[in-house]
N, CA, C and O atoms as CSV, one atom per row, in Angstrom:
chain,resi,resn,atom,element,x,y,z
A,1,UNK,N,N,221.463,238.651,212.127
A,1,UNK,CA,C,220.546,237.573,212.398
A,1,UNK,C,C,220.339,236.783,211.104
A,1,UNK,O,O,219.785,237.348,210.161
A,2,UNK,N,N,220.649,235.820,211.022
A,2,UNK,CA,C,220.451,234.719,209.942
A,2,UNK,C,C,219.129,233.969,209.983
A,2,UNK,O,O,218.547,233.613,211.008
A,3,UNK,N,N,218.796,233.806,208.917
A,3,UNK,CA,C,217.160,233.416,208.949
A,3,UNK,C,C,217.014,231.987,208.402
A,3,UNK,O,O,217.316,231.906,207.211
A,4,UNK,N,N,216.552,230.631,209.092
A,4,UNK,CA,C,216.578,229.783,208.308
A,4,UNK,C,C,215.263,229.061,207.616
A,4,UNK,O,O,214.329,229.457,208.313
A,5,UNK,N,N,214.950,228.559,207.019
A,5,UNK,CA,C,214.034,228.124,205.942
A,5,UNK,C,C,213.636,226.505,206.491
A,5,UNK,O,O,214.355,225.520,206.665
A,6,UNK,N,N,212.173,226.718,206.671
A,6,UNK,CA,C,211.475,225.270,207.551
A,6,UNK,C,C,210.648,225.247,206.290
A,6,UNK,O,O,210.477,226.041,205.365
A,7,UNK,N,N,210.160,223.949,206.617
A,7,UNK,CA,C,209.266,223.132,205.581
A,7,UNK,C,C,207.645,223.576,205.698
A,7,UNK,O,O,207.411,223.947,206.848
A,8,UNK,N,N,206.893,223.617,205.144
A,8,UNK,CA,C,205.375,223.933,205.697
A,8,UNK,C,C,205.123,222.868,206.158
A,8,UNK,O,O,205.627,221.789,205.847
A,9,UNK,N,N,204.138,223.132,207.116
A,9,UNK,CA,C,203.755,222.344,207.407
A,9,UNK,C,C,201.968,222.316,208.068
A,9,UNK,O,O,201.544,223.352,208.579
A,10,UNK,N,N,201.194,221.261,208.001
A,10,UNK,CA,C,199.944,221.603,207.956
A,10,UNK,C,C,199.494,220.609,209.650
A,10,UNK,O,O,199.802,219.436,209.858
A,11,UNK,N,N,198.824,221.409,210.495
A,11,UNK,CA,C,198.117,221.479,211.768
A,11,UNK,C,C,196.712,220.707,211.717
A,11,UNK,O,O,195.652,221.193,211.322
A,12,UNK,N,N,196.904,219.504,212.161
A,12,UNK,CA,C,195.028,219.474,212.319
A,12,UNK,C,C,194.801,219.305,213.528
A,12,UNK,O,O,195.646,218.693,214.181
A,13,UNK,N,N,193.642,219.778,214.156
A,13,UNK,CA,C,192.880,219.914,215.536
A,13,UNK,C,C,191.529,219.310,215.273
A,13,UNK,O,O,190.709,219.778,214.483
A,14,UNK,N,N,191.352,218.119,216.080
A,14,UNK,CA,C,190.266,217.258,216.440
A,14,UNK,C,C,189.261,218.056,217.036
A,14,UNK,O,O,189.624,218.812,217.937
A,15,UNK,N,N,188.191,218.036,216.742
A,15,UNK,CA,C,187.101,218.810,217.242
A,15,UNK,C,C,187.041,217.758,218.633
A,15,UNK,O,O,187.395,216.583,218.537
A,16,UNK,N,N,186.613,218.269,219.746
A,16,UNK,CA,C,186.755,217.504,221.099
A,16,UNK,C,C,185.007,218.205,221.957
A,16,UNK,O,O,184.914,219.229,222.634
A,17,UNK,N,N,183.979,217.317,221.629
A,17,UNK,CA,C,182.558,217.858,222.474
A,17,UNK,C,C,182.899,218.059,224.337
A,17,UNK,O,O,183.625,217.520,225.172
A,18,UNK,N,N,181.930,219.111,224.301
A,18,UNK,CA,C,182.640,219.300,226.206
A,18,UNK,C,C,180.931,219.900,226.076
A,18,UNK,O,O,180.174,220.041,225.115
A,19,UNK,N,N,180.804,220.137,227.458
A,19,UNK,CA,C,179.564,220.439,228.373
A,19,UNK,C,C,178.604,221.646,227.813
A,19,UNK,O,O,177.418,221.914,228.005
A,20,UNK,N,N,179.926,222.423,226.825
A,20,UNK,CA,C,179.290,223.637,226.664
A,20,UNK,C,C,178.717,223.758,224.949
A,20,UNK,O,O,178.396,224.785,224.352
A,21,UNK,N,N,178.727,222.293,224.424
A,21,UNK,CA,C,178.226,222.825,223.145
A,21,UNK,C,C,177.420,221.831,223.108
A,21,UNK,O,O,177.699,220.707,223.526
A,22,UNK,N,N,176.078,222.251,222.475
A,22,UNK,CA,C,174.590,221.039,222.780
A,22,UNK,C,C,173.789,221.541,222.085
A,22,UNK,O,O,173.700,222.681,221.630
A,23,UNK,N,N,173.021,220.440,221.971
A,23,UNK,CA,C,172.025,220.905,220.678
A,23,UNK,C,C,170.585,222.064,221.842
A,23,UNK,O,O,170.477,222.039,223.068
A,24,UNK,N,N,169.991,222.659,221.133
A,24,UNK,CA,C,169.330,223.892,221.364
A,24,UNK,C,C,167.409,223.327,221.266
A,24,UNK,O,O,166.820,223.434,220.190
A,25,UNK,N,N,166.763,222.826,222.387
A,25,UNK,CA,C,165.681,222.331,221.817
A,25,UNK,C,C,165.046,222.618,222.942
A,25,UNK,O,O,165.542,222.723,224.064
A,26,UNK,N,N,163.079,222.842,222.378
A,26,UNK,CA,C,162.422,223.459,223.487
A,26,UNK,C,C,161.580,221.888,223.656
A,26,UNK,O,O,161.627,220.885,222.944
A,27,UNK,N,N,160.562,222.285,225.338
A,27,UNK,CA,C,159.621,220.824,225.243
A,27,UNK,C,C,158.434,221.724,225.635
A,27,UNK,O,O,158.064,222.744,226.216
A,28,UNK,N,N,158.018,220.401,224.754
A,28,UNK,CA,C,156.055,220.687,224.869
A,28,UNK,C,C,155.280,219.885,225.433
A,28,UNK,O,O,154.891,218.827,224.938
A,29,UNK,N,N,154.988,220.316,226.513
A,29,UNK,CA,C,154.151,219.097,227.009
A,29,UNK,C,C,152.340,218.774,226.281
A,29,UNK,O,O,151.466,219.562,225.919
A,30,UNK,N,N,152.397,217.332,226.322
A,30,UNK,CA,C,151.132,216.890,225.375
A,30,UNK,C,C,149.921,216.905,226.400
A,30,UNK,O,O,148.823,216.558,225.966
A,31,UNK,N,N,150.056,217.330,227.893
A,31,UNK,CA,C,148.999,216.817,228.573
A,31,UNK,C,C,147.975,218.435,228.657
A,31,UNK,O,O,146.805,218.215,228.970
A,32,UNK,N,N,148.115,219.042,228.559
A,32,UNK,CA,C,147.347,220.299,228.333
A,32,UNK,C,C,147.546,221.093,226.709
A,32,UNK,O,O,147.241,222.247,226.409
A,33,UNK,N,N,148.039,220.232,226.012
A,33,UNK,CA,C,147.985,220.780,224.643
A,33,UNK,C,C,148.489,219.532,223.725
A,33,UNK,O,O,148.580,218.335,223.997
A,34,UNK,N,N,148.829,220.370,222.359
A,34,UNK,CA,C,148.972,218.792,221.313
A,34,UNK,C,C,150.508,218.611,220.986
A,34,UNK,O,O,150.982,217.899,220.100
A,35,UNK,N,N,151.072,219.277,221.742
A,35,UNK,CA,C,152.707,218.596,221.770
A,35,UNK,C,C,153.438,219.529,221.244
A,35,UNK,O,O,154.606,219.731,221.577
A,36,UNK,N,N,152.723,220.277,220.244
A,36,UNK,CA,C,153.384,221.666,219.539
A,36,UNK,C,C,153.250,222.858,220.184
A,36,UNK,O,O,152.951,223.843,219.508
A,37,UNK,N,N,153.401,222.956,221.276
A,37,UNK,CA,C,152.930,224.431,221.301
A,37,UNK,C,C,151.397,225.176,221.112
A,37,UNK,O,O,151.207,226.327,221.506
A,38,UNK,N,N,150.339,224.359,220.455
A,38,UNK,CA,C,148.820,224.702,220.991
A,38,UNK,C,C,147.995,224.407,222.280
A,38,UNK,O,O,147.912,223.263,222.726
A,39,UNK,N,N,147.548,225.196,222.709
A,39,UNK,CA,C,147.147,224.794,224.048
A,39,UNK,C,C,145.930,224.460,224.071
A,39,UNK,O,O,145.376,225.108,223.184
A,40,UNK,N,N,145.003,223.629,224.736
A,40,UNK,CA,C,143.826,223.202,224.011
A,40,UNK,C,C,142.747,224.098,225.681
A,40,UNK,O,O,141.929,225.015,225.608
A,41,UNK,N,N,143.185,223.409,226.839
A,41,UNK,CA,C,142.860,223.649,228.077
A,41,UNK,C,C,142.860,223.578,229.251
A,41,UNK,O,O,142.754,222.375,229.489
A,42,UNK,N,N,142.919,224.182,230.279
A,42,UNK,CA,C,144.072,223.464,231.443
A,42,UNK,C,C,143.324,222.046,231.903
A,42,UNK,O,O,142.129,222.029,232.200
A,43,UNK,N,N,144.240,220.763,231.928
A,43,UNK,CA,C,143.636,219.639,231.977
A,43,UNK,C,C,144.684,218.694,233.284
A,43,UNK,O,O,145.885,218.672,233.553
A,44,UNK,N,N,144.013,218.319,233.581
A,44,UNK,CA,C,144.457,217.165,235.068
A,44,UNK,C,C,145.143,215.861,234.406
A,44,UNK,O,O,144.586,215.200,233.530
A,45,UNK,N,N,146.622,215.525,235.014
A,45,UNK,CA,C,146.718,214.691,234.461
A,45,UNK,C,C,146.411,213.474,235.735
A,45,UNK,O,O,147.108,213.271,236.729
A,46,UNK,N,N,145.080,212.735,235.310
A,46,UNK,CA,C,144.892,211.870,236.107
A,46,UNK,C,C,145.074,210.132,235.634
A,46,UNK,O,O,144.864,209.126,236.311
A,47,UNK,N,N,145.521,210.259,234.282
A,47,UNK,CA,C,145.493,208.710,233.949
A,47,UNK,C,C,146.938,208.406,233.105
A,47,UNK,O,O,147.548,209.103,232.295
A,48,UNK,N,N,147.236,206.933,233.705
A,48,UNK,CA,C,148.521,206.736,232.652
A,48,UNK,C,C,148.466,206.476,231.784
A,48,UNK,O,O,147.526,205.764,231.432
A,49,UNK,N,N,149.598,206.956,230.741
A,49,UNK,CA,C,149.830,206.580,229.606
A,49,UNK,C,C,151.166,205.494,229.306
A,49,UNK,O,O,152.390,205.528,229.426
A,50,UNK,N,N,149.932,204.351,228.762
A,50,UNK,CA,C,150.622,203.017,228.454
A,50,UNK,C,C,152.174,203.514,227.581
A,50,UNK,O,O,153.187,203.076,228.127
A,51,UNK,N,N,152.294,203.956,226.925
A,51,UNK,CA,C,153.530,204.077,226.497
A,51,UNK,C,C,153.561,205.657,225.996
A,51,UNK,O,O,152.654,206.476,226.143
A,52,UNK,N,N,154.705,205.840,225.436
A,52,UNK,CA,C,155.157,207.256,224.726
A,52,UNK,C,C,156.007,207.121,224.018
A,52,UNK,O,O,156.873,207.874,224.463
A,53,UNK,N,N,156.486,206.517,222.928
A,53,UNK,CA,C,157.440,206.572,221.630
A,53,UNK,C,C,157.938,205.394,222.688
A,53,UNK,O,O,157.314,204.698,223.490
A,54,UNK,N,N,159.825,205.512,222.207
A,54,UNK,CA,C,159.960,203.580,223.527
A,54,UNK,C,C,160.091,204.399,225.302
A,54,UNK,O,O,160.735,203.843,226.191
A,55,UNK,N,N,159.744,205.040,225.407
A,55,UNK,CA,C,159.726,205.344,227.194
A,55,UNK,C,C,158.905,204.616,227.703
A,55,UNK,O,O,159.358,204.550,228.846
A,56,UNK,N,N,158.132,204.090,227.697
A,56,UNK,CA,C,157.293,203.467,228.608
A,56,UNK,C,C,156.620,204.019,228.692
A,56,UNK,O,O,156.338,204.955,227.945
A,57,UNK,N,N,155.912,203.568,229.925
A,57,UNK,CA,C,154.572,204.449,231.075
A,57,UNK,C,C,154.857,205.542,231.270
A,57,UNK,O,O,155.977,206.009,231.476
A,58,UNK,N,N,153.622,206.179,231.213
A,58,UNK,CA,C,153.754,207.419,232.045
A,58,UNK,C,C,153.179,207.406,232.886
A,58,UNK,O,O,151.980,207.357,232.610
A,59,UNK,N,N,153.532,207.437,234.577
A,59,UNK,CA,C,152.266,207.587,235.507
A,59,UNK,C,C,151.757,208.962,235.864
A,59,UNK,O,O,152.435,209.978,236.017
A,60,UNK,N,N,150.576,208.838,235.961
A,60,UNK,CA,C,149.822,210.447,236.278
A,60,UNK,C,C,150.610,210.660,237.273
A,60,UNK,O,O,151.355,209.837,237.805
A,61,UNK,N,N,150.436,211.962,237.593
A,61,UNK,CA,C,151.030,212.939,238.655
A,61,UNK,C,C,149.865,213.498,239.543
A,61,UNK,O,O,149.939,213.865,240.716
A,62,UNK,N,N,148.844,213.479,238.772
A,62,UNK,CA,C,147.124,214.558,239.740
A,62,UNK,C,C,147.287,215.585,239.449
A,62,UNK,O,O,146.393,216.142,240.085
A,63,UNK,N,N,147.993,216.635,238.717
A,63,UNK,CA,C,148.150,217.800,238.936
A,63,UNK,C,C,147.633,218.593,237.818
A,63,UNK,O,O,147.628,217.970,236.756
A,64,UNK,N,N,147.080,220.118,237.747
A,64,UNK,CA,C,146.823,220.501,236.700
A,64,UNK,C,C,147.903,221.544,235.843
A,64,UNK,O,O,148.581,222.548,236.065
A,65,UNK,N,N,147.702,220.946,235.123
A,65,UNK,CA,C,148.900,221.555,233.742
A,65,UNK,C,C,148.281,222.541,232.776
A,65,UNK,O,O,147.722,222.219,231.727
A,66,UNK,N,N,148.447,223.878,233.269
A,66,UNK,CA,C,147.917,224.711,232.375
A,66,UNK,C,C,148.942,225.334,231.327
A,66,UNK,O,O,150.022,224.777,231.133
A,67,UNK,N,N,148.561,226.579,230.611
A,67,UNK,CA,C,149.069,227.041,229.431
A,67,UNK,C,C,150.449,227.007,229.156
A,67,UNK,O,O,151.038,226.394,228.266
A,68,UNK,N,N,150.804,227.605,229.868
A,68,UNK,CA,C,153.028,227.660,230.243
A,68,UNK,C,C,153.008,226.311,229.652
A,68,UNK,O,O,153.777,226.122,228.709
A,69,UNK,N,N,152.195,225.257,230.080
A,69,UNK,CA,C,152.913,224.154,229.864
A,69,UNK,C,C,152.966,223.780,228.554
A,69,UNK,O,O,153.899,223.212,227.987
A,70,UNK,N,N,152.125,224.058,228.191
A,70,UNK,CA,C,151.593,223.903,226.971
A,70,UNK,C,C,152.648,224.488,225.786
A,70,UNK,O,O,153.409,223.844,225.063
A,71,UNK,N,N,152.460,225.647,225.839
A,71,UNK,CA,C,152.923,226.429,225.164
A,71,UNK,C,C,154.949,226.316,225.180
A,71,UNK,O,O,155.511,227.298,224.695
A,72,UNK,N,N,155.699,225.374,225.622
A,72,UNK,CA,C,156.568,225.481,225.452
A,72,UNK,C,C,157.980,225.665,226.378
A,72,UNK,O,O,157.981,226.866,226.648
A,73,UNK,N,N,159.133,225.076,226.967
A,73,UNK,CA,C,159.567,225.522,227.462
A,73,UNK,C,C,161.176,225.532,227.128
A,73,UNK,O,O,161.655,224.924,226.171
A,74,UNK,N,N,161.735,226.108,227.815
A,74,UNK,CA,C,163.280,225.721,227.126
A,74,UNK,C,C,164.137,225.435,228.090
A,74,UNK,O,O,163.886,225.944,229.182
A,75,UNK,N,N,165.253,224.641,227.988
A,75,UNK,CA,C,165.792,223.605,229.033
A,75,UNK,C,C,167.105,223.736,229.047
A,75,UNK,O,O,167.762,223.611,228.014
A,76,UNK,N,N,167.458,223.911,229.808
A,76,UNK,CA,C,168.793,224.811,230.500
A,76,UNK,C,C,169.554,223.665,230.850
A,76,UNK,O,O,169.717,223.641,232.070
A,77,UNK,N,N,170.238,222.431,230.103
A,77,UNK,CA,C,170.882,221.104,230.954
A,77,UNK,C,C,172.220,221.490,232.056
A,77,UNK,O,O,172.595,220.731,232.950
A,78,UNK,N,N,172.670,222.505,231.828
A,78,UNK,CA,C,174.088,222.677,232.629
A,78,UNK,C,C,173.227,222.812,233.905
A,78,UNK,O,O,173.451,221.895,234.696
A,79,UNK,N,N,172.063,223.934,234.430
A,79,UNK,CA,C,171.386,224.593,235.460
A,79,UNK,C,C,170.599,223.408,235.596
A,79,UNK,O,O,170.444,223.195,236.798
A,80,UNK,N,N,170.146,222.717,235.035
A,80,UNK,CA,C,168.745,221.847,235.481
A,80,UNK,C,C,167.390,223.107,235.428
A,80,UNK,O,O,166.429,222.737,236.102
A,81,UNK,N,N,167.273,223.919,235.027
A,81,UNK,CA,C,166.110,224.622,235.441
A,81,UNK,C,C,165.558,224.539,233.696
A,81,UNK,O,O,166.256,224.129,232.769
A,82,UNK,N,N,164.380,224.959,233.608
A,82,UNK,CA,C,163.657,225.304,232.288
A,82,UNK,C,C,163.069,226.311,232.577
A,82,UNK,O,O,162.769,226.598,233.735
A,83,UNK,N,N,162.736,227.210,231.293
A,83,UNK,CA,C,161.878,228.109,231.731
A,83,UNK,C,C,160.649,228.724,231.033
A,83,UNK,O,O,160.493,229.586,230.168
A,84,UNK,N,N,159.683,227.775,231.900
A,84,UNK,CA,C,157.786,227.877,230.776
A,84,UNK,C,C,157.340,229.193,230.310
A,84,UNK,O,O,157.736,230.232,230.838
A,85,UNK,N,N,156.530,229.161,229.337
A,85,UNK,CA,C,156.282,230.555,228.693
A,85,UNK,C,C,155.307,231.258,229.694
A,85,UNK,O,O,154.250,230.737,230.049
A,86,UNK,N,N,155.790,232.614,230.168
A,86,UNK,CA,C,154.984,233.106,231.185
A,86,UNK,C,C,155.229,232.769,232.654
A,86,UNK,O,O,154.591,233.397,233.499
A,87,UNK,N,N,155.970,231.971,232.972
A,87,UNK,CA,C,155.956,231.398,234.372
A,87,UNK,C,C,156.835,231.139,234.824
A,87,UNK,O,O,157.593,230.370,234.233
A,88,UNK,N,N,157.259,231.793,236.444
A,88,UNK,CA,C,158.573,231.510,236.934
A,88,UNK,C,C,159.182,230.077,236.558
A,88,UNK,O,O,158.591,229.179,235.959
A,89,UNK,N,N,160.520,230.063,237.053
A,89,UNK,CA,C,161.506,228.915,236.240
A,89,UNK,C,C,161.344,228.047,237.222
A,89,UNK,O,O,161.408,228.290,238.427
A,90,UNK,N,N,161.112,226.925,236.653
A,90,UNK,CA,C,160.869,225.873,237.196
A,90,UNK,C,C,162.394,224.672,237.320
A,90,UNK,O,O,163.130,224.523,236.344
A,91,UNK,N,N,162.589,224.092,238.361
A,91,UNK,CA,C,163.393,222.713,238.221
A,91,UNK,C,C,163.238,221.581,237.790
A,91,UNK,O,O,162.372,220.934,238.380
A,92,UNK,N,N,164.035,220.816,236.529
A,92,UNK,CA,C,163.876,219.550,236.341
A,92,UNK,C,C,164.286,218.073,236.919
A,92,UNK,O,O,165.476,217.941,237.207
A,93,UNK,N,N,163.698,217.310,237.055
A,93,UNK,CA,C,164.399,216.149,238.133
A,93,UNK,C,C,165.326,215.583,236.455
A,93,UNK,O,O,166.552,215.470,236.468
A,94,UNK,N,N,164.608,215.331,235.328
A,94,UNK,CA,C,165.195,214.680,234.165
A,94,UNK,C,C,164.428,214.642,233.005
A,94,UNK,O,O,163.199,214.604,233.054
A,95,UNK,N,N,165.013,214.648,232.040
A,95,UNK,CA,C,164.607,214.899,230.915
A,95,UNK,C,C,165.220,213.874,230.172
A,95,UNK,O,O,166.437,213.782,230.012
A,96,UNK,N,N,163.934,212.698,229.479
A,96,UNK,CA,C,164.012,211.556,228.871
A,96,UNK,C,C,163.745,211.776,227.714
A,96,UNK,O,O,162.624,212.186,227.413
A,97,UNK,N,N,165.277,211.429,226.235
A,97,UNK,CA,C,164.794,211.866,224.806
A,97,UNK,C,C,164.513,210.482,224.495
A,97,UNK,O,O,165.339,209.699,224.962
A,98,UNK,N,N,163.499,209.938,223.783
A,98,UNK,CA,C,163.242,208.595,223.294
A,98,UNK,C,C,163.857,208.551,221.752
A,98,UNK,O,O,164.846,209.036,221.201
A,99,UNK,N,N,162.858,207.797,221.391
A,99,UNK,CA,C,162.680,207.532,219.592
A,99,UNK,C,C,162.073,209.148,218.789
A,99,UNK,O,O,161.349,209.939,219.395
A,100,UNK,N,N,162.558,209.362,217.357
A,100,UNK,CA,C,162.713,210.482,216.981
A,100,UNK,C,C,161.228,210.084,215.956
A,100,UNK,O,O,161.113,209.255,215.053
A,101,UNK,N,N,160.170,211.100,216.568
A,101,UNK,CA,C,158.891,210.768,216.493
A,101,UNK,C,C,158.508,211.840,215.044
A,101,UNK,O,O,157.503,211.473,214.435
A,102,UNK,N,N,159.212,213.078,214.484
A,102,UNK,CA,C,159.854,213.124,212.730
A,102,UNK,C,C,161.098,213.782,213.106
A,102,UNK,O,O,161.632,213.858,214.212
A,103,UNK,N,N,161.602,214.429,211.519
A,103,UNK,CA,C,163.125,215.222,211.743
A,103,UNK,C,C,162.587,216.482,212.455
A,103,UNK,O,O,161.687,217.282,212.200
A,104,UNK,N,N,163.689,216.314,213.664
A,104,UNK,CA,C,163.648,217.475,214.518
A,104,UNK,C,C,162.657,217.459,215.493
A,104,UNK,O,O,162.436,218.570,215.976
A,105,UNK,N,N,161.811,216.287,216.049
A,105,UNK,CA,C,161.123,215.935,216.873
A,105,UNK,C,C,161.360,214.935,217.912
A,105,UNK,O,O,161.628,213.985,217.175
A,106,UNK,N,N,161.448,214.490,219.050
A,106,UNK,CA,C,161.352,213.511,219.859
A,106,UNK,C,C,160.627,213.339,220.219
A,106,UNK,O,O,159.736,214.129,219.909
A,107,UNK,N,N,160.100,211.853,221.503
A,107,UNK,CA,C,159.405,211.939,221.971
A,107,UNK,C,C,160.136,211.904,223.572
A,107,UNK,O,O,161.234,211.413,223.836
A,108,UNK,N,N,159.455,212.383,224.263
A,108,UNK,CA,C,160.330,213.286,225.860
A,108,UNK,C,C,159.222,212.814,226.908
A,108,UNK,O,O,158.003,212.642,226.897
A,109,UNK,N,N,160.247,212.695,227.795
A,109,UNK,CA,C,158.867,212.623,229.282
A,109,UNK,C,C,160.082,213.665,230.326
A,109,UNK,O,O,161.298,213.675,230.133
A,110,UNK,N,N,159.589,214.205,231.056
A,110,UNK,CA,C,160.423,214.851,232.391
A,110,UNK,C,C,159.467,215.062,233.667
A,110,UNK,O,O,158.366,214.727,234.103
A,111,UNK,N,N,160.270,215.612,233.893
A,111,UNK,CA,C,160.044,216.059,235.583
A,111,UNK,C,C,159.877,217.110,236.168
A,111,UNK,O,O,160.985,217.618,236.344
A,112,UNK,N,N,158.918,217.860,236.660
A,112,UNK,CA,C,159.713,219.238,236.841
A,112,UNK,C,C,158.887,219.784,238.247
A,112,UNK,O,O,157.696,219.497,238.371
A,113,UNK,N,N,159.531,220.517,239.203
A,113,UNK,CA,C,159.190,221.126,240.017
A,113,UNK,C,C,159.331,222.713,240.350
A,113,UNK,O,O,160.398,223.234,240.674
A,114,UNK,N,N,158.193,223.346,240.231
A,114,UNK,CA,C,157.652,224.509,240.551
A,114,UNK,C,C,158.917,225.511,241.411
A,114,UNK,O,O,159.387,225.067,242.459
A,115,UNK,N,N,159.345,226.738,240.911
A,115,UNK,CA,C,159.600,227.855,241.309
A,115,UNK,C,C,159.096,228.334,242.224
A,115,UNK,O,O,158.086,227.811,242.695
A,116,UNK,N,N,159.767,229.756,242.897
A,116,UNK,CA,C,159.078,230.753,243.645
A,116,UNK,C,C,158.520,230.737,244.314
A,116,UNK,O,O,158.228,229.641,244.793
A,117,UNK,N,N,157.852,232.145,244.943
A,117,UNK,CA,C,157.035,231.982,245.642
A,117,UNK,C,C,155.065,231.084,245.689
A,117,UNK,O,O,154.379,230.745,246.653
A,118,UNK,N,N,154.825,231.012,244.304
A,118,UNK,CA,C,153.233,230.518,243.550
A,118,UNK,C,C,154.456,228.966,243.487
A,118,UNK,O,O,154.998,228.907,242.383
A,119,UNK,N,N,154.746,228.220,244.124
A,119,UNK,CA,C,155.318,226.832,243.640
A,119,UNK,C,C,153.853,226.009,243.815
A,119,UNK,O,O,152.833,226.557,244.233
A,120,UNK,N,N,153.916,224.988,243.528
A,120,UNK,CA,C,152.298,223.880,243.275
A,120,UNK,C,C,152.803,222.830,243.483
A,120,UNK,O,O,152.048,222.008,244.001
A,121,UNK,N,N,154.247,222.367,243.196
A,121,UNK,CA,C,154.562,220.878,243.442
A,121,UNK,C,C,155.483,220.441,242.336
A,121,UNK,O,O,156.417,220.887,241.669
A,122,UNK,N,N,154.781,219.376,242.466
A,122,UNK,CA,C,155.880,218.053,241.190
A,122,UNK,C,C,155.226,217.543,239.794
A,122,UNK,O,O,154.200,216.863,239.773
A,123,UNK,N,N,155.812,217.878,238.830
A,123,UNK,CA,C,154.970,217.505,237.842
A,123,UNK,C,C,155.352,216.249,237.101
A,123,UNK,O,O,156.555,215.985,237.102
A,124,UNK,N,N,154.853,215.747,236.714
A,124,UNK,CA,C,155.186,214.607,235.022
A,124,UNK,C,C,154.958,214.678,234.126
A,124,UNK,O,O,153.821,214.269,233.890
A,125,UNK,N,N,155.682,215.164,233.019
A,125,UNK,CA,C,155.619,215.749,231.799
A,125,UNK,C,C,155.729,214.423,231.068
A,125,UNK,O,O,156.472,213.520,231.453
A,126,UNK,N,N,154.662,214.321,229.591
A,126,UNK,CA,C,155.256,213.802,228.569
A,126,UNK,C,C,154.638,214.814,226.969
A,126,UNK,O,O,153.567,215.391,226.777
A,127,UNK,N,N,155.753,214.675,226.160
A,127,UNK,CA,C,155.421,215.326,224.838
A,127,UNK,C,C,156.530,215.439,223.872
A,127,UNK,O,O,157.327,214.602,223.448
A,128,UNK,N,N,156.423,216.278,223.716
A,128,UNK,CA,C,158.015,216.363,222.782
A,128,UNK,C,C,159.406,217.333,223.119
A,128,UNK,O,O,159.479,218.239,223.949
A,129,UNK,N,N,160.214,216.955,222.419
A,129,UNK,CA,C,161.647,217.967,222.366
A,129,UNK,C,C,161.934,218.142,221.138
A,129,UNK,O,O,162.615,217.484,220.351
A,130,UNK,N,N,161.184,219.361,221.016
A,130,UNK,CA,C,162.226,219.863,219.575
A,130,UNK,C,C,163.080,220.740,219.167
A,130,UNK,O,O,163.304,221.654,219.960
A,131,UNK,N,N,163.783,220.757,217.904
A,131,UNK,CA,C,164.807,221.331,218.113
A,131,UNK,C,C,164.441,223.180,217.711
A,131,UNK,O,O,163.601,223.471,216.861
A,132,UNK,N,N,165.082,224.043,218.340
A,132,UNK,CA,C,164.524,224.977,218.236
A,132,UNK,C,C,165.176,225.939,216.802
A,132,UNK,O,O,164.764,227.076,216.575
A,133,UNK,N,N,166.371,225.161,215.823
A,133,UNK,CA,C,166.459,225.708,215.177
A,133,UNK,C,C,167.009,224.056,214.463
A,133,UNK,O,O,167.964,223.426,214.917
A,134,UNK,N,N,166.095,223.571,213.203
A,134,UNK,CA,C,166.336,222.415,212.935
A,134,UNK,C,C,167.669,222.579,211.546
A,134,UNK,O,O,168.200,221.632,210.966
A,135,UNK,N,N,167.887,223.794,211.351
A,135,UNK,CA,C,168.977,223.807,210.232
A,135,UNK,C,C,170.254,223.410,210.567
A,135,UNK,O,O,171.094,222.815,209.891
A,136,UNK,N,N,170.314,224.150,212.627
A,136,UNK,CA,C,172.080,224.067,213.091
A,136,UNK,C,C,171.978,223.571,214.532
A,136,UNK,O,O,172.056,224.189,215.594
A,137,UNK,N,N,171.718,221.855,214.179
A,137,UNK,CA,C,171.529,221.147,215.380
A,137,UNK,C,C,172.366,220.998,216.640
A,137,UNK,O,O,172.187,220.736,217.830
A,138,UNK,N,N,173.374,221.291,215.807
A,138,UNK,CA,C,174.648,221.400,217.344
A,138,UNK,C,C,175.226,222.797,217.712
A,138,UNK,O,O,176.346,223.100,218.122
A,139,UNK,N,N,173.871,223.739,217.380
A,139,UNK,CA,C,174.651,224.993,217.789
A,139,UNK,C,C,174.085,225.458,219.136
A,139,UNK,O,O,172.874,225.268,219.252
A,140,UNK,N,N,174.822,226.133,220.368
A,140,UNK,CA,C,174.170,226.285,221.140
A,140,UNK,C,C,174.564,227.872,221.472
A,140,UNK,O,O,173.988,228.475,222.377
């Protein structure tokens, strides 16, 4: 067997984004707490809010938004589902990222409808999306 002698040669591969790699970020809703994750008290959202970073309006929903909500949730985009701290998993209709309200913050409005058997309805979220690990934004 005779062996013959090739040139080196050097390979590059284009990084190519697909469905399965996304940045990693939880939401907080501002209407029963202060957008971070503190919960202040379960509160009704009965009035709109003229704007939210550039989203627009928010129209009330009537509904009461207690702690889960508050406290955080994390958002599953392939499933559509999120899932609030403490509380069966809920469905999102959509999740709106606006203007970047500091580093590693947005400002967010969504949608979400109630799980399980305890379901309550339809909600309207507005607050933030942040990222849940702000060092490795595109790791998922």
């Amino acid at each position: 067997m005779k062996k013959n002698w090739q040139a080196p040669r050097i390979q590059v591969q284009e990084f190519e984004a697909n469905e399965y790699v996304a940045a990693c970020y939880s939401l907080y809703c501002k209407v029963a707490g202060d957008g971070e994750g503190r919960f202040y008290e379960d509160t009704w959202f009965n009035d709109d809010v003229d704007s939210w970073g550039n989203l627009g309006t928010i129209k009330h929903d009537g509904q009461l938004h207690g702690q889960p909500c508050a406290n955080g949730s994390s958002y599953n985009e392939s499933t559509k589902q999120f899932y609030e701290n403490s509380k069966p998993v809920s469905f999102v209709d959509s999740v709106n990222r606006g203007s970047e309200a500091s580093p590693g913050k947005w400002y967010a409005t969504w949608g979400s409808t109630d799980g399980g058997e305890a379901a309550t309805g339809h909600y309207t979220h507005y607050g933030y999306a942040m990222l849940d690990e702000p060092s490795r934004p595109n790791h998922s």
